[in-house]
Kinemage of the C-alpha trace (Angstrom):
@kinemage 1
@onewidth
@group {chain A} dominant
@subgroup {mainchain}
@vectorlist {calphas} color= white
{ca unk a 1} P 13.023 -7.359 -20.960
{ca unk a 2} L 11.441 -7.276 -17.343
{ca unk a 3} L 14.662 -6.491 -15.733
{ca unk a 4} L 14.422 -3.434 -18.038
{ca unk a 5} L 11.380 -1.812 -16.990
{ca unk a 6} L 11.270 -2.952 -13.676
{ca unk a 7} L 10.808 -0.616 -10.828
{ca unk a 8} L 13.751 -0.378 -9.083
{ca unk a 9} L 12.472 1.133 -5.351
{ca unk a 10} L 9.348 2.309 -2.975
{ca unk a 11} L 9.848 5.915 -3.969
{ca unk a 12} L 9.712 4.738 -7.930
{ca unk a 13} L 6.924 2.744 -7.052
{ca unk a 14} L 4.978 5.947 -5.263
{ca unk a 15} L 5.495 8.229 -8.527
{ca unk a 16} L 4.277 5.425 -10.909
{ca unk a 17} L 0.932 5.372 -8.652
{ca unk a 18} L 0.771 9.285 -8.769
{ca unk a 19} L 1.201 9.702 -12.575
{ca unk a 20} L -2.138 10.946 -13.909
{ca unk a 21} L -2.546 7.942 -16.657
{ca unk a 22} L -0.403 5.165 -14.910
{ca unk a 23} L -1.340 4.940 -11.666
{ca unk a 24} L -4.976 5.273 -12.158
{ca unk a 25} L -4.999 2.721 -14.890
{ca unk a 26} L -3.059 0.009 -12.217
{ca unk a 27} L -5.597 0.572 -9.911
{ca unk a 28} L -8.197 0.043 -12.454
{ca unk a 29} L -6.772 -3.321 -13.658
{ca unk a 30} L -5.992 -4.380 -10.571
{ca unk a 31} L -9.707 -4.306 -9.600
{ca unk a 32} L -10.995 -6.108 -12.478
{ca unk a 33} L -8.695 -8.953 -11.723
{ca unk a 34} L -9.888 -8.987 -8.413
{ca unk a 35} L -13.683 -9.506 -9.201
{ca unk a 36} L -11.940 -12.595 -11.477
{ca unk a 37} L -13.958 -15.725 -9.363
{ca unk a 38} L -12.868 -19.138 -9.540
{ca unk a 39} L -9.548 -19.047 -10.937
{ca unk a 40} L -5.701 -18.115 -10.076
{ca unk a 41} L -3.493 -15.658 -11.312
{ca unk a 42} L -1.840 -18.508 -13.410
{ca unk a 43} L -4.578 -19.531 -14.906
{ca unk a 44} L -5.843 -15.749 -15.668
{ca unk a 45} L -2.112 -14.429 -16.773
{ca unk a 46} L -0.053 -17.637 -17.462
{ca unk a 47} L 3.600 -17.955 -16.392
{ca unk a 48} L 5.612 -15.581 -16.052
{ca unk a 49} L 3.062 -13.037 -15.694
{ca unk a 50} L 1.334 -14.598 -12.463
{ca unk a 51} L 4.690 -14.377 -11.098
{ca unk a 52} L 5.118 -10.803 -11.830
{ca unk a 53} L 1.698 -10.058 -10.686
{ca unk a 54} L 2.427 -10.848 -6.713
{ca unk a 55} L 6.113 -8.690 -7.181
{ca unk a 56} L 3.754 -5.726 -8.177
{ca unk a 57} L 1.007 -5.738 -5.934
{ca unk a 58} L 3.597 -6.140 -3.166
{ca unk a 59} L 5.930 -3.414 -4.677
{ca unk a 60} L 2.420 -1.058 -5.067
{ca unk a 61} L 0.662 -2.534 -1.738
{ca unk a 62} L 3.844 -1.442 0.016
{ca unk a 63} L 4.643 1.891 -1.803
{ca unk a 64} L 0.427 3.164 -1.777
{ca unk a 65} L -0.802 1.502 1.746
{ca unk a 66} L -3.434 3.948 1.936
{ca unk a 67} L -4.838 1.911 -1.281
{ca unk a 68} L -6.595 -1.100 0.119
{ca unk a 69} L -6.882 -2.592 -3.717
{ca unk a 70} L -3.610 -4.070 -3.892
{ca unk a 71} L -3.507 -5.819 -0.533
{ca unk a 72} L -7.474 -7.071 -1.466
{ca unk a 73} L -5.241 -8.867 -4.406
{ca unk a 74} L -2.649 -10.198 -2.137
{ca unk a 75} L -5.275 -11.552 0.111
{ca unk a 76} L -7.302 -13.015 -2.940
{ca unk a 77} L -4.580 -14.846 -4.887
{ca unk a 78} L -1.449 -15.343 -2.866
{ca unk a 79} L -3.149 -15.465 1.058
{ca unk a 80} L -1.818 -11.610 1.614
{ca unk a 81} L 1.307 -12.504 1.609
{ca unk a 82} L 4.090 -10.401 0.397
{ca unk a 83} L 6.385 -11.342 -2.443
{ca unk a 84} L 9.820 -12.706 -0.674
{ca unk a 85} L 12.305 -11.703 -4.042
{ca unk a 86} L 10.358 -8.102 -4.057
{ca unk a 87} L 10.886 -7.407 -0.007
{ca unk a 88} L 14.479 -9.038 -0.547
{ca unk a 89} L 15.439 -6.564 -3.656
{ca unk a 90} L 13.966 -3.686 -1.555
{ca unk a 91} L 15.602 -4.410 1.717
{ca unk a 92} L 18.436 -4.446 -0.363
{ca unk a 93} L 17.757 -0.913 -2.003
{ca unk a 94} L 17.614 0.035 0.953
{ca unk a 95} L 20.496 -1.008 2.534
{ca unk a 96} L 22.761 0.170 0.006
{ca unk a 97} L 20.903 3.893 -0.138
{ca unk a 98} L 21.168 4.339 3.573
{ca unk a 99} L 23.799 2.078 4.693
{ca unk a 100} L 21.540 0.342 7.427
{ca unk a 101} L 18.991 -2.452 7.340
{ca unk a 102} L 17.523 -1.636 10.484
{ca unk a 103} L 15.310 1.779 9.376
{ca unk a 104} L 13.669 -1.371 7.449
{ca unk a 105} L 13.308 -3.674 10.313
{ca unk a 106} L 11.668 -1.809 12.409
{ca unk a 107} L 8.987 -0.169 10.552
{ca unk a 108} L 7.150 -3.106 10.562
{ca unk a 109} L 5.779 -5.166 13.504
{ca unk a 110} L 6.724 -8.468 12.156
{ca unk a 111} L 10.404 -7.624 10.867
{ca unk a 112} L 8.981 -7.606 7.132
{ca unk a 113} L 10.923 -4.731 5.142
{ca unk a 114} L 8.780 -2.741 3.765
């Protein structure tokens, strides 16, 4: 069912944040979880949701990084680091939309796709 919905690229992403209800609500939630003290993402969400939970604050950290809330909850619950399957699939989304996997590369100053 999460293969489904998921959000398939950056620019997807972007106009989920933008949407008048959506985006505004994501931000909202994504707040409250991080004034959550004293426990994980697993033990807030349970499996596979934790799991989901670092995908979309890297897919929305990466896609809204004027938006300091979703890299706050990379910091807080995965040590700000991005989610490797969610950079992977994008990299790839990439690669097949433009044909070339360097306009990725060297965006970023550590050779993380964006």
């Amino acid at each position: 069912m999460a293969q489904r919905y998921a959000i398939a690229s950056l620019a997807e992403a972007q106009s989920h944040l933008e949407h008048s209800i959506l985006g505004p609500r994501l931000t909202e939630c994504t707040e409250l979880v991080n004034k959550v003290e004293g426990r994980s993402t697993h033990q807030s969400l349970g499996s596979p949701d934790d799991l989901k939970s670092r995908s979309s604050m890297t897919l929305c950290a990466l896609a809204q990084q004027h938006d300091p809330v979703f890299h706050r909850a990379l910091q807080r619950y995965f040590d700000g680091a991005l989610d490797p399957l969610t950079t992977e699939k994008l990299l790839l989304s990439w690669t097949i939309h433009t044909g070339s996997e360097e306009a990725v590369r060297s965006d970023t100053t550590d050779g993380t796709p964006l």
